[in-house]
N, C-alpha and C positions, 0 to 999 in steps of 0.2 A: 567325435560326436559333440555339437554345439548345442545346449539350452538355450533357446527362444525366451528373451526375457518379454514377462508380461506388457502389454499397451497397458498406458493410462488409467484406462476405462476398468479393464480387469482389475488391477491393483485396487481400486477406491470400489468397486462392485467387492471384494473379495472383501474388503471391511466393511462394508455395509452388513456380509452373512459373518462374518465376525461377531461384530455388534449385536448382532440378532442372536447368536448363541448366548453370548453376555444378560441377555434377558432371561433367560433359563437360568442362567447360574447363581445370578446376583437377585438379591432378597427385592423387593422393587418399596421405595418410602419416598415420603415428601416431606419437607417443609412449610409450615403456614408461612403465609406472606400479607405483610401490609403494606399499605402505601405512605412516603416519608416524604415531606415537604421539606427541599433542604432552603441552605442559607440563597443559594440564585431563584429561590420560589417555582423552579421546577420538582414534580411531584417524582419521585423513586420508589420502585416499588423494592422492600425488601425482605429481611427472611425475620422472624419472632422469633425470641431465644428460647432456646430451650423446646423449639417444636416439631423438632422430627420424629414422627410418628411409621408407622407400616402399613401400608395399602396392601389392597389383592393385587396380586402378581398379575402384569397382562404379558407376557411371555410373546416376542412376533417370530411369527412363519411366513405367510404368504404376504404379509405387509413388508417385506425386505423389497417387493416389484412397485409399491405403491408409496412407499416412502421414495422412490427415485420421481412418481408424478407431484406429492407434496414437496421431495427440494427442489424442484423447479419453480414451486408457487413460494416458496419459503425464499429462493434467491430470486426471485422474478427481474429484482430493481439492478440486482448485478449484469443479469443475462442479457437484458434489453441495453444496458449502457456499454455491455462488448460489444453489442451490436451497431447501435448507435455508431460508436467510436469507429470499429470495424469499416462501414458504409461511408465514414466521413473521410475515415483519411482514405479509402479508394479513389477517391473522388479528390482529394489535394495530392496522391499521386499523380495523376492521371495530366495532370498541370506541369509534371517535373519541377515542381517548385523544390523540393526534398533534395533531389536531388543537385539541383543550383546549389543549395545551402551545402549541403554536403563538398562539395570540389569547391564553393571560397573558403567553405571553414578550413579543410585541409588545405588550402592554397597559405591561409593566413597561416598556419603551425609552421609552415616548411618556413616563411619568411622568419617567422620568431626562433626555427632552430640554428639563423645565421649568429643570434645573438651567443658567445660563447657562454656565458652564466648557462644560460636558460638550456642552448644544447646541454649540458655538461646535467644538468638537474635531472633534465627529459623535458619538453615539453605536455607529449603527452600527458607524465605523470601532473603535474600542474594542471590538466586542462580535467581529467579524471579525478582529482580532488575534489577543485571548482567545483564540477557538477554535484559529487556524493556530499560533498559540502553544505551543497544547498538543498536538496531531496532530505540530508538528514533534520538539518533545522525544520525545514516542514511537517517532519515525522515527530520532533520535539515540543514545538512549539502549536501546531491547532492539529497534531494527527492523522497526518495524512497516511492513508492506507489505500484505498478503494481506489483515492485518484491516481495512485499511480498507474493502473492498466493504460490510463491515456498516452501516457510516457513511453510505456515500455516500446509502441510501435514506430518513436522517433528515434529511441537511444540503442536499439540493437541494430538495427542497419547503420547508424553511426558510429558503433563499436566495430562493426566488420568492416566499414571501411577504413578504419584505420588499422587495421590489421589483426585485430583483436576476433571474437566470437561471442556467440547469440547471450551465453553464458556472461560473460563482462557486462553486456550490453545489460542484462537483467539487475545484476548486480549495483552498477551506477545509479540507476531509478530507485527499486524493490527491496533494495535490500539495504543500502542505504536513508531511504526511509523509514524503514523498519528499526537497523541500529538505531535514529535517533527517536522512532517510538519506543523503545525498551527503554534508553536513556532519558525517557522523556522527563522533560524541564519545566514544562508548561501545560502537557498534554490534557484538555478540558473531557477527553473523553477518557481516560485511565486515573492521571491522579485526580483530577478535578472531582467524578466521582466517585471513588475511591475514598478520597479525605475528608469529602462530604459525609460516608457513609461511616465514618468514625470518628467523625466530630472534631476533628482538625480545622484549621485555619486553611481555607483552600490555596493550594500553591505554595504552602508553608515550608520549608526547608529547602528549596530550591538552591542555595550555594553550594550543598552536597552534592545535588542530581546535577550541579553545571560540570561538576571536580565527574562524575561517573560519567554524564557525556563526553566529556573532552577522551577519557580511559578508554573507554568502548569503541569512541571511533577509531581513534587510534590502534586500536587490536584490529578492528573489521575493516577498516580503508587499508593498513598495510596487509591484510591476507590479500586481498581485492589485487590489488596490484603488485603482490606475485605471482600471484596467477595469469593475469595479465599481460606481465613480463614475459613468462616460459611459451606464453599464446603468442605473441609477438616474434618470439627467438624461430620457433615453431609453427607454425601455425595448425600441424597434422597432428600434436599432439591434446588438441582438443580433445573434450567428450562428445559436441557435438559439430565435428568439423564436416560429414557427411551432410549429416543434418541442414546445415547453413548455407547450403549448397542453392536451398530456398531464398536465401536472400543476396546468396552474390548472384543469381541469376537474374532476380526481379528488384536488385537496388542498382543497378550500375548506372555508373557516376562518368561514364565519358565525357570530357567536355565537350569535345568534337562534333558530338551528337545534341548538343544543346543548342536549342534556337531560342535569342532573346529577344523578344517582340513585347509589345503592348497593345493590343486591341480594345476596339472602342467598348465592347464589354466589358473587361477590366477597370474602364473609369464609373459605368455604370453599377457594379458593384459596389465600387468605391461608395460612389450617392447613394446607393442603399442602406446601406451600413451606415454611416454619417449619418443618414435621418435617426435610422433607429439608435444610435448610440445617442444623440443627441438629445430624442424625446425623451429616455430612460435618463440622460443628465436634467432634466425641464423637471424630470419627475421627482430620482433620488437625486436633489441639490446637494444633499453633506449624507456625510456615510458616519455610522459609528464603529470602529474595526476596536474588536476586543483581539488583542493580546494575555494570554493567560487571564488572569483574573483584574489586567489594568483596559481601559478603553480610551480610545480616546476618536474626538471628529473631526473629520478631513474630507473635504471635497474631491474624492478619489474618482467618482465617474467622471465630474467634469473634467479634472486634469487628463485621467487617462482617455478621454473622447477626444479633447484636444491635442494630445500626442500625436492620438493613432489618425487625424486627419492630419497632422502635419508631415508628417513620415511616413504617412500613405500617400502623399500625392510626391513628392520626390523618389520613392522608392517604385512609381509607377511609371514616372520619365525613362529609368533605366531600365524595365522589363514587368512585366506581370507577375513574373516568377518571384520575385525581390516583396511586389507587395502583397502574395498570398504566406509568402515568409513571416513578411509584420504584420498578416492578418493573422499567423498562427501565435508570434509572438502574442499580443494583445489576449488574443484569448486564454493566453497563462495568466496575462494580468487578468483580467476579468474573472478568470478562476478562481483568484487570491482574495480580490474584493470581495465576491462573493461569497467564499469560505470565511472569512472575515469580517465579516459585516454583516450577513444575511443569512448565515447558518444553510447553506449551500450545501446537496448533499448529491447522489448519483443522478437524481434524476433532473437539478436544473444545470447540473454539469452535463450532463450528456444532452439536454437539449443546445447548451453553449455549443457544443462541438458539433454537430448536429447541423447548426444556422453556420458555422465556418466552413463546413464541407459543402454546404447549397452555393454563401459566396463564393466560394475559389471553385466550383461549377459554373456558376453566372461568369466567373471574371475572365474564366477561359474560353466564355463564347459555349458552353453548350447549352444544347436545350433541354426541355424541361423531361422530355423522355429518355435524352444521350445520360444526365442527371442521374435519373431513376435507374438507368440499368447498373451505369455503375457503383450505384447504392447497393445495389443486389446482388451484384458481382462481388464487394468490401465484404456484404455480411453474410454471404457464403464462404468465402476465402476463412470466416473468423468463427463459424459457426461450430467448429468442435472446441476452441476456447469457451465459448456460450454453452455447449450442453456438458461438458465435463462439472461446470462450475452447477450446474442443476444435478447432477450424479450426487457429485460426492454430499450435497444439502440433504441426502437422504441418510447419511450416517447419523445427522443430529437429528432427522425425525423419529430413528428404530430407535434411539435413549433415551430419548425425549418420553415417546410415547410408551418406550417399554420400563418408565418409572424406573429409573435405575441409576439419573447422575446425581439425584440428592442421598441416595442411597452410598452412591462411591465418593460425594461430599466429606457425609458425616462422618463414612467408615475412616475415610483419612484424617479428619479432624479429630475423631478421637487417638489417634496414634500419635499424638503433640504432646501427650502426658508420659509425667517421668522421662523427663529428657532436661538436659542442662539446656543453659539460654542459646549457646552456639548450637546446640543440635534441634531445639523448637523453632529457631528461627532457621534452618537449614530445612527442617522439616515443611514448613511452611513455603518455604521458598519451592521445594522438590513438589506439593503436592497445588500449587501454581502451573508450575511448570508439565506436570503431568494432567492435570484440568485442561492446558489450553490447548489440548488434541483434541479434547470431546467438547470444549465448549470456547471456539476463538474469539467470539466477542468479549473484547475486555469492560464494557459496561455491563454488561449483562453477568459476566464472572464477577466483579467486583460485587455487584447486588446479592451473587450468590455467598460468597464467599466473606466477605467482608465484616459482614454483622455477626458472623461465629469466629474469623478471628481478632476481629478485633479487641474486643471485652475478654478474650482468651488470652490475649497480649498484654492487659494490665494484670491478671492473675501470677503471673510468671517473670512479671516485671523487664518487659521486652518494652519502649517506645513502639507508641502504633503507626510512628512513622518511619519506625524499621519494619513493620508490617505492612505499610502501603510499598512501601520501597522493593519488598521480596514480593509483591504479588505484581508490580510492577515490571520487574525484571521477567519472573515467572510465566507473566505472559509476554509479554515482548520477544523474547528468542525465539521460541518453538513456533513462532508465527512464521517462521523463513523455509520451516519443514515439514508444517502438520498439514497432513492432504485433506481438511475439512476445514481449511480457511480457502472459501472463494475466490480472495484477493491474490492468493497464490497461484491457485490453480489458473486463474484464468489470465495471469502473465504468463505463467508457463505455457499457455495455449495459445496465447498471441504469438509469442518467442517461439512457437514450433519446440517447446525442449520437452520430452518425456518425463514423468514425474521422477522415474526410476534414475535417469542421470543428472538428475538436479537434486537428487537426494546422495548418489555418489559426490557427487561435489563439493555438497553443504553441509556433510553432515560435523565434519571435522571443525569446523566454523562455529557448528550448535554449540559443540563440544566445549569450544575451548571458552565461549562468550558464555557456558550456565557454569562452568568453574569460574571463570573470573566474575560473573554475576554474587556467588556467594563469596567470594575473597572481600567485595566491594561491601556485602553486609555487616563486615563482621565490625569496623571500625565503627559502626551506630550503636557496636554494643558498647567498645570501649570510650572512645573520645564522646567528648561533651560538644557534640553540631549544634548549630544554630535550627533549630526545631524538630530537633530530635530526644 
């Protein structure tokens, strides 16, 4: 006799009545809050010392059916950008353009495994690097989180066609981004706030957090690719090798079957696009892209305008497919400008993706109705990615509303007394780490949490920048496993992967990255760091 392991939906519904018990149990109190003008003249709103007080209990029942209509209002801006995303790349399917890229990429591996070094290393491991390489630095340096969901619908059928699984595929994006938001270096939205909130020099101590980046990846890029590896040797020994059955049916890469043409709507896209990237250069002449807390100005639209006309009309000579490739390309660059320079966030990212999936419509000649369907057709296909991720937003409205996480704040910040500095500062660490189930946003956590330990951190004679560093860590791990981060769940809903087997997978990964998390604290207590 086989037990039926719970769906998705069940699992994140089944914490939600959780949750809602948790209102009953737990005493329900708040925090006052003011608002703090930091050093970049944006206003934070955060907690008054010394102010947790005890409300009347509002204990939920039948609000556990109505906190699932408010997380859908509470993530509206995620739901709409799966969507978005979802409808767009149906529609740059639909082109084979993916699939071109997919048979030259691997055409191009197979030439590079003649070279005997590079066979001998792996290629693919070099080329799995590369990519986690680069998603990590994203995650370190401006934060990237949310945008990965755009990613993940490129890097899992890329992962399967190289013989890997939906699971890798996540990995290389998602979780890679995530390592290097944990390790983050530069992260404006973790430490940037964070050291704001404790009157640090923002970005101060960063040659430590480059020595914990470089550690972390190296722990999490080598689990990545043994896994990898054993998916490779195997392929059946996946978790979701059934599963994936979705995307070797609906990515295949025959070449045989590939017809490379150019039609005359492909050039007219072309001009479309060129006008508007052009006006948008006429407009933003020089860009200022912040880097951590350094800026600096560069004429980023006009280069990249100029680029993507020059390399869009050669890449047009050879096939359509080639330049709806460099029309996807460019819109990563245009991502970056925009994350960088314009404070860019779901919704003018998802409008970006959004006008590339109309292009590469237009380029393949359809029309405005063939368009629209299969817009409709992407955000059906994606649509239980989109409502899982309004499910689970209903755990943080029963806590939320059932007054109960400034209560499970405080109750753990008082448990920091009477303990030596390695155990206050583990503490601290462990009750981060436990926070960022019930509360994933790392600005909103640092708001909460920050102003009671930090001044808690000079009593005890801990650096408060071993205390940004453990809330740092604290939340960054548990982001790859807590089923009330969005940005989780609704990669795992793009990737087809069950919450249940991606938490068999990961969990060992949490594991080993919140031990080595506190291994990496403990040197702030002893050595004398550069801003610590």
């Amino acid at each position: 006799m086989f037990k039926k392991v719970p769906h998705t939906y069940v699992i994140v519904f089944s914490i939600i009545v959780l949750a809602a018990i948790l209102t009953w149990i737990i005493p329900a109190g708040e925090f006052d809050r003011t608002v703090k003008v930091m050093e970049d003249g944006r206003e934070r709103t955060v907690i008054v010392d010394n102010s947790f007080h005890k409300v009347e209990s509002e204990p939920q029942t039948w609000q556990i059916f109505t906190s699932i209509f408010n997380g859908f209002v509470a993530q509206s801006h995620i739901i709409v950008f799966i969507l978005l995303i979802g409808g767009a790349f149906w529609i740059l399917n639909a082109s084979k353009a993916l699939d071109v890229g997919i048979v030259a990429f691997i055409n191009a591996t197979k030439r590079l495994e003649q070279n005997k070094l590079l066979k001998k290393i792996g290629v693919d491991n070099i080329v799995m690097i590369l990519i986690m390489t680069l998603f990590s630095l994203f995650g370190a340096i401006f934060g990237m989180s949310e945008e990965t969901i755009a990613f993940v619908i490129i890097l899992v059928p890329l992962a399967i066609s190289m013989g890997y699984d939906s699971i890798t595929g996540v990995c290389l994006v998602y979780v890679a981004a995530h390592l290097g938001f944990a390790g983050a270096i530069l992260n404006p939205f973790t430490i940037g706030i964070a050291q704001g909130l404790s009157d640090l020099p923002v970005f101060s101590g960063w040659e430590y957090r480059i020595i914990c980046w470089l550690i972390i990846n190296f722990i999490g890029f080598g689990f990545i690719l043994l896994y990898a590896r054993k998916i490779k040797r195997n392929p059946k020994k996946s978790l979701t090798y059934n599963i994936d059955e979705y995307w070797r049916r609906n990515q295949g890469t025959n070449e045989e079957k590939l017809n490379y043409y150019t039609p005359k709507s492909g050039w007219i896209s072309f001009l479309l696009v060129s006008i508007v990237l052009i006006l948008f250069s006429i407009t933003y002449p020089d860009s200022t892209l912040k880097i951590g807390n350094s800026q600096f100005h560069f004429p980023a639209l006009p280069v990249a305008t100029a680029l993507f006309i020059i390399i869009s009309f050669f890449t047009l000579r050879k096939s359509v497919h080639f330049y709806i490739l460099n029309l996807l390309a460019f819109t990563i660059v245009f991502l970056i400008i925009g994350v960088m320079g314009y404070d860019w966030y779901v919704m003018e990212i998802g409008g970006l993706f959004f006008g590339m999936g109309l292009a590469s419509g237009i380029a393949i000649n359809k029309s405005a109705n063939d368009i629209t369907k299969l817009f409709i057709e992407g955000a059906k296909d994606i649509f239980s990615a989109a409502f899982i991720v309004g499910i689970a937003g209903g755990i943080i409205i029963i806590l939320t509303d059932g007054k109960i996480v400034d209560t499970i704040m405080y109750g753990l910040s008082k448990s920091m007394q009477n303990f030596s500095k390695e155990g206050s500062l583990g503490i601290m660490y462990g009750i981060q780490t436990f926070l960022n189930i019930i509360i994933p946003s790392g600005s909103a956590k640092a708001a909460l949490t920050i102003p009671i330990m930090a001044p808690f951190s000079d009593l005890i004679e801990i650096s408060r920048q071993s205390t940004v560093l453990a809330f740092q860590f604290g939340d960054g791990f548990t982001n790859m496993i807590t089923p009330t981060s969005g940005v989780l769940i609704g990669c795992l809903g793009i990737a087809k992967i069950p919450y249940n087997i991606w938490f068999k997978f990961i969990w060992k990964l949490i594991l080993i990255l919140i031990i080595l998390g506190f291994l990496l604290l403990l040197p702030t207590l002893y050595l004398n760091l550069n801003g610590f």
